[in-house]
C-alpha positions in Angstrom: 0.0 0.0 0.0 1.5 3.7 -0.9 1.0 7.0 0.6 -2.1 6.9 2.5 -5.2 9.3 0.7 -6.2 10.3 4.1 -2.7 11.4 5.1 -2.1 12.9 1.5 -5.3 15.1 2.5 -3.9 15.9 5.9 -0.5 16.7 4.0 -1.2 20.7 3.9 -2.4 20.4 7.8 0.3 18.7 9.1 2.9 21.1 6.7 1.1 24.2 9.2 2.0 22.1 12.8 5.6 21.9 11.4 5.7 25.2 10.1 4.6 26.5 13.5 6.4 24.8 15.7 9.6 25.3 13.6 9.2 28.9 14.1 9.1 28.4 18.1 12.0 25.8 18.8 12.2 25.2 22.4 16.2 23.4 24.0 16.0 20.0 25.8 13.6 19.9 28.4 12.2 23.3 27.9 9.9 22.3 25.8 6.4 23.4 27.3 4.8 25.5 24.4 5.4 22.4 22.0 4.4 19.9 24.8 1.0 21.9 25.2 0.7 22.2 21.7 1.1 18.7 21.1 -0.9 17.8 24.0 -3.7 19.5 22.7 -3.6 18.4 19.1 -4.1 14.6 20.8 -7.0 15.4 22.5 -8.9 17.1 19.6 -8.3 13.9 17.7 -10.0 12.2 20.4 -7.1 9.8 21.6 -8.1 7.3 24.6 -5.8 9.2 27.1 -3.3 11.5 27.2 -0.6 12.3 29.5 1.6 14.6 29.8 4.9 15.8 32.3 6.8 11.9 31.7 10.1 12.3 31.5 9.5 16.2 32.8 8.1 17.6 29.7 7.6 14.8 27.6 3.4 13.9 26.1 2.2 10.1 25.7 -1.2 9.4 24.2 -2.5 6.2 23.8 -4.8 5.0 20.7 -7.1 1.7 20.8 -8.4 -0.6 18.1 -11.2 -1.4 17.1 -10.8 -4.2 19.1 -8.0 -4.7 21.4 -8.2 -8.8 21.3 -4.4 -8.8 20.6 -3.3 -7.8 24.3 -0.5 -5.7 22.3 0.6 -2.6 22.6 2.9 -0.6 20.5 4.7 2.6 21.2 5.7 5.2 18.5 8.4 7.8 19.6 9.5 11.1 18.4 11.6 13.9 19.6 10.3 17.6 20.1 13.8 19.7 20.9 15.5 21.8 18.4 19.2 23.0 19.2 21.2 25.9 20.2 21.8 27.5 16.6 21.1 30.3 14.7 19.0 30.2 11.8 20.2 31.0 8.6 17.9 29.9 6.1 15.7 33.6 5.7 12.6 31.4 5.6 9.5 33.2 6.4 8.8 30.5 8.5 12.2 31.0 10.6 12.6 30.5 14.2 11.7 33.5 15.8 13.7 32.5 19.3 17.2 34.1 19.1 19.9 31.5 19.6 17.5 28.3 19.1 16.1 26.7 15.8 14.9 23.2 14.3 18.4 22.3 12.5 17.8 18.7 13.4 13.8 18.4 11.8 12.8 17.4 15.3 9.8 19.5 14.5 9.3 17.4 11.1 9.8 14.2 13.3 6.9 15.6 15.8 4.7 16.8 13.2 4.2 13.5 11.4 3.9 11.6 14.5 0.8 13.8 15.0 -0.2 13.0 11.5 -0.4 9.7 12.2 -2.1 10.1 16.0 -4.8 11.9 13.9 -5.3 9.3 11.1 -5.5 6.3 14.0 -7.6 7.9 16.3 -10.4 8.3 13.0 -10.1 5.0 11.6 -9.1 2.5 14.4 -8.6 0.0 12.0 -6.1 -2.3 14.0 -6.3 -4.8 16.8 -4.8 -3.6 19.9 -3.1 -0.3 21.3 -0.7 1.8 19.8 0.6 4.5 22.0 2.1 7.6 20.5 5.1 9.2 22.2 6.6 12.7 22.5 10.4 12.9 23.9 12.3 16.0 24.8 15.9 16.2 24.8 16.9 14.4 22.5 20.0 16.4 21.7 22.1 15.5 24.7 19.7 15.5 27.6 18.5 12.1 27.3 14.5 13.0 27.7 14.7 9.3 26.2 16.3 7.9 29.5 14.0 10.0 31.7 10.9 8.8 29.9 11.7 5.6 30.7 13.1 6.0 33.6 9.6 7.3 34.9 8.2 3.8 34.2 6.7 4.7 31.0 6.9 1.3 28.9 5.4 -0.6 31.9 2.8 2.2 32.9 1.7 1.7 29.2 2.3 -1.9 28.6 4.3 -1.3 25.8 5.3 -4.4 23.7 7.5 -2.9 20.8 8.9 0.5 20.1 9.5 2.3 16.9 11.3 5.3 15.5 12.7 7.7 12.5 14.9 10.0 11.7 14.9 12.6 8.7 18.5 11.9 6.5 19.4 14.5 3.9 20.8 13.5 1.3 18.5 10.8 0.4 15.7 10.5 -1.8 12.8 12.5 -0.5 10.5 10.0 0.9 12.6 6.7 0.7 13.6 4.4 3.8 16.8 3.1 4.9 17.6 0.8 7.8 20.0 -1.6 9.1 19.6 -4.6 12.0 21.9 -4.5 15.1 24.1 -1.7 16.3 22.7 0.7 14.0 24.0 4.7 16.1 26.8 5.0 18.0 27.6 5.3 21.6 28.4 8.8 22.4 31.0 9.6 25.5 32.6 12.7 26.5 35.5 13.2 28.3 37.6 16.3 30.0 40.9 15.9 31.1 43.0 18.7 33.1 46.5 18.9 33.0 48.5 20.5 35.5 51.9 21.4 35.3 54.4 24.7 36.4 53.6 28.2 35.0 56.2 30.9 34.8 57.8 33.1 32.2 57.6 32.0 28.2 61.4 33.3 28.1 62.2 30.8 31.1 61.1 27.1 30.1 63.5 25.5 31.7 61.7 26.7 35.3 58.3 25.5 34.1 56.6 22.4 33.2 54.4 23.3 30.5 51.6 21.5 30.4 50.9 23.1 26.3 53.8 20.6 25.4 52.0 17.6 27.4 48.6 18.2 26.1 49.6 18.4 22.6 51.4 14.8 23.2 48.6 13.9 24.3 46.0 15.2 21.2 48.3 13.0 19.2 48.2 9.9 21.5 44.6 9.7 22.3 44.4 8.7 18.3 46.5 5.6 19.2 43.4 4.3 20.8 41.7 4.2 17.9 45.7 3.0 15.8 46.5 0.5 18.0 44.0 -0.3 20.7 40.4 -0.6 18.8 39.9 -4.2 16.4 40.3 -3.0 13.4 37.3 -4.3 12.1 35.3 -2.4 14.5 34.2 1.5 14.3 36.0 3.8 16.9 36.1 7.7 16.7 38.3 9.8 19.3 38.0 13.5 18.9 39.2 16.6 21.1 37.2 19.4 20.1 38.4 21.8 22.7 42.5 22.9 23.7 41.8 25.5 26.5 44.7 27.0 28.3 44.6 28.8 31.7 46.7 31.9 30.1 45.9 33.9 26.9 48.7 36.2 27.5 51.7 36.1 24.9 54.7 35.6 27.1 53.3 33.5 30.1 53.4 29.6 29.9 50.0 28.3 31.3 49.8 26.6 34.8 47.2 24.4 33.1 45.4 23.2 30.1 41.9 21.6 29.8 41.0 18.7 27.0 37.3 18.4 26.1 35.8 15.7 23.5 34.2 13.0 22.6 34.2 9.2 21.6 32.2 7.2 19.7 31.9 3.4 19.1 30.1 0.7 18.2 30.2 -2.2 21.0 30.4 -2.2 24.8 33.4 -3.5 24.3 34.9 -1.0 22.3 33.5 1.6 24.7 35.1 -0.2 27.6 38.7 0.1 25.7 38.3 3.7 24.8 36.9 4.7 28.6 40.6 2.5 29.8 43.1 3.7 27.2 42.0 7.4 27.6 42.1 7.7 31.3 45.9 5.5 31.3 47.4 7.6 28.2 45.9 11.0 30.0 48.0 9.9 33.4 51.1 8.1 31.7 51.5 10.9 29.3 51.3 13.9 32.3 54.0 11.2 34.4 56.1 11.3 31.5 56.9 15.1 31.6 56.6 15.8 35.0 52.9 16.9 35.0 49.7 15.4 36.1 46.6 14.7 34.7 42.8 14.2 36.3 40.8 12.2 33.3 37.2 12.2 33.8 34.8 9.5 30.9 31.3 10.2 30.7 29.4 7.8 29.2 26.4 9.4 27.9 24.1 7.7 25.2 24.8 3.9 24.8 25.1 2.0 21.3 21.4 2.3 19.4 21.1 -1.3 18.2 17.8 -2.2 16.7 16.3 -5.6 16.8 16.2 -8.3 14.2 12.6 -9.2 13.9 11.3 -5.7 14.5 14.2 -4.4 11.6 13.1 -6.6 9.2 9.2 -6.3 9.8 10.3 -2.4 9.7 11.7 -2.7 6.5 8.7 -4.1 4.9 6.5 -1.4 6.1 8.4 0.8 4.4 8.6 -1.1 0.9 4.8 -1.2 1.0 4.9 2.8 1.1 7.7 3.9 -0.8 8.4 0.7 -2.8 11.7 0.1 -1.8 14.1 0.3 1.6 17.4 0.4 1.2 20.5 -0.7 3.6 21.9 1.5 5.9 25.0 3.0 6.6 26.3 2.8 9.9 25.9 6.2 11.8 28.5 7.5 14.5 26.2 9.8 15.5 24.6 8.9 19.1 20.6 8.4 19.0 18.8 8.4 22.5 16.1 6.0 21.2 18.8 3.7 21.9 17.5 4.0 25.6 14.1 2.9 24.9 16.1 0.3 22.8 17.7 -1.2 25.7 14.4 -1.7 27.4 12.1 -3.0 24.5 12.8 -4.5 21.1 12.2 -2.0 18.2 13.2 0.0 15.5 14.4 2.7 14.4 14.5 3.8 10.5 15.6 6.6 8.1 13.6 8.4 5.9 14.9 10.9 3.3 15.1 14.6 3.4 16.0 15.1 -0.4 19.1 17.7 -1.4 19.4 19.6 1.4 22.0 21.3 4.1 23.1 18.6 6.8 21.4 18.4 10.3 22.8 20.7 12.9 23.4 23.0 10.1 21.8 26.9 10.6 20.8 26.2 6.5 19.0 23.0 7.5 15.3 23.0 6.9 12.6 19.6 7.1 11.3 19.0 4.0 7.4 18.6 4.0 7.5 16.6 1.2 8.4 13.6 3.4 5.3 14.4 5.4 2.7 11.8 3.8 5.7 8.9 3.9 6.5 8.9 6.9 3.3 9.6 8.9 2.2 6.3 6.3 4.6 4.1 7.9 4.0 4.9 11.7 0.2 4.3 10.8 1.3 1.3 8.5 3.7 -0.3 11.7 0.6 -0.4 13.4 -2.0 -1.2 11.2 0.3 -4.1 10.4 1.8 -5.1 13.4 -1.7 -5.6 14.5 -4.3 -6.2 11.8 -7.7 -5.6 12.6 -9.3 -8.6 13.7 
């Protein structure tokens, strides 16, 4: 089955939700304009329940059959933040909240989720519950975490859990997905190093703790050399060299190390967390300095389930005609937390030639609207055909 009619219909509709929350982005768990938006959307629809404030600001709804013989119950997730950017794009639809914008198509993601909410809530044309979710923080709060956390997938009963992402790049409307570890675990780490300050024209009297740091920038990347399987996907990257002087002729007492790893595997993650914290130390040792190495594991590896994947995958040939393979995404995904406690998926649809995410030229393309709110209706509809 393609495109759904009713959703086609809905397409213009749904285009003004995104539209308006795009112009009003709200940061991780600040998200109380589009959580009472979206809170009041469900219950025009005429949803079973709604509740809101899980996972602080986060909005469940839940959706029964026709009949509800089944006993299941599935959950559909999507995320509601946008990011600290500035928008670039002159739309006239542009965020009108200095600093903050939709460069992630979080508001795309929450918009078609409501498409869907809508569609099920008239026809009811499936046997059991499906149960529509709304996540904040996404983008490094885990809202994901604190959703479940807050007992939601036992307070709802919820079987099997499905999500999707946007992807530039890729074919306006067209799926991609991939089984097992699918999104990245992403760590961060800061390391201090401490040495001896003192005059730029006297280094013999100092331990400069510039020289040990930048040693160290170069070693960290033998974790990923020497230390990682080279079969498996490792990335370690300092993003930030911060010394405790800016002056021109004074040799820092200190310098601070900020980044972040990504990989594949717990076991991967283990190595990385060990090597980091052992290379920090030995290198300070080695020049006289010392080093305080702190590893903070923050989103774990988003692996999506074999059965759910492939199921998934079909879903989305019988809209778009075809779902392709995906790459495998370093990026970190907090889906993976609801991951961890129920099998599911979690697929790409495409976003057509434009800017990357977390770009301040990205912009959701509507014209993925009617796809993607066709295959959360579709997961359901399938996953539990009316009976």
């Amino acid at each position: 089955m393609p495109v759904k009619n009713r959703l086609a219909e809905l397409h213009p509709e749904i285009t003004e939700w995104r539209r308006d929350i795009h112009q009003h982005p709200e940061i991780l768990f600040d998200t109380q304009r589009t959580s009472a938006l979206v809170a009041k959307k469900l219950r025009s629809f005429g949803v079973d329940e709604v509740v809101t404030s899980i996972g602080r600001t986060g909005v469940v709804a839940v959706i029964k059959g026709k009949t509800t013989s089944s006993g299941k119950t599935i959950g559909l997730r999507a995320d509601m933040d946008a990011l600290p950017i500035e928008e670039q794009t002159g739309l006239e639809y542009a965020s009108k909240t200095p600093g903050a914008m939709h460069a992630c198509g979080h508001d795309g993601h929450t918009a078609m989720l409501l498409g869907a909410a809508k569609y099920l809530s008239e026809t009811r044309n499936f046997d059991g519950t499906a149960v529509v979710i709304f996540q904040p923080a996404e983008e490094g709060g885990g809202g994901g975490k604190e959703m479940c956390d807050d007992g939601m997938m036992e307070r709802f009963g919820i079987d099997e859990v499905y999500g999707m992402h946007n992807w530039p790049q890729m074919p306006v409307g067209q799926f991609a997905i991939r089984p097992g570890a699918f999104f990245a675990a992403s760590d961060m780490f800061d390391i201090k190093i401490t040495g001896k300050g003192g005059h730029a024209a006297k280094p013999q009297e100092t331990i400069d703790p510039t020289i040990v740091a930048s040693h160290l920038v170069l070693a960290l990347q033998s974790i990923v050399s020497r230390n990682a399987n080279p079969v498996d996907q490792m990335v370690v990257s300092v993003t930030s060299f911060e010394t405790s002087s800016t002056a021109f002729n004074v040799i820092p007492e200190s310098v601070h190390l900020r980044g972040t790893v990504r990989t594949l595997s717990a076991e991967m993650r283990d190595v990385a967390e060990r090597r980091l914290i052992e290379l920090a130390e030995g290198t300070a040792a080695a020049f006289g300095a010392c080093a305080e190495a702190e590893y903070r594991r923050s989103y774990p590896v988003m692996s999506n389930s074999d059965t759910q994947t492939e199921f998934a995958a079909r879903v989305a040939e019988s809209v778009s005609g075809s779902c392709a393979e995906a790459d495998l995404v370093m990026g970190g995904e907090d889906f993976s937390f609801m991951l961890e406690e129920r099998p599911g998926a979690y697929i790409l649809i495409g976003n057509g030639d434009t800017a990357a995410v977390h770009n301040p030229n990205y912009n959701f393309n509507d014209d993925a609207i009617p796809a993607g709110c066709s295959w959360w209706a579709e997961i359901i509809e399938q996953r539990m055909p009316a009976a």
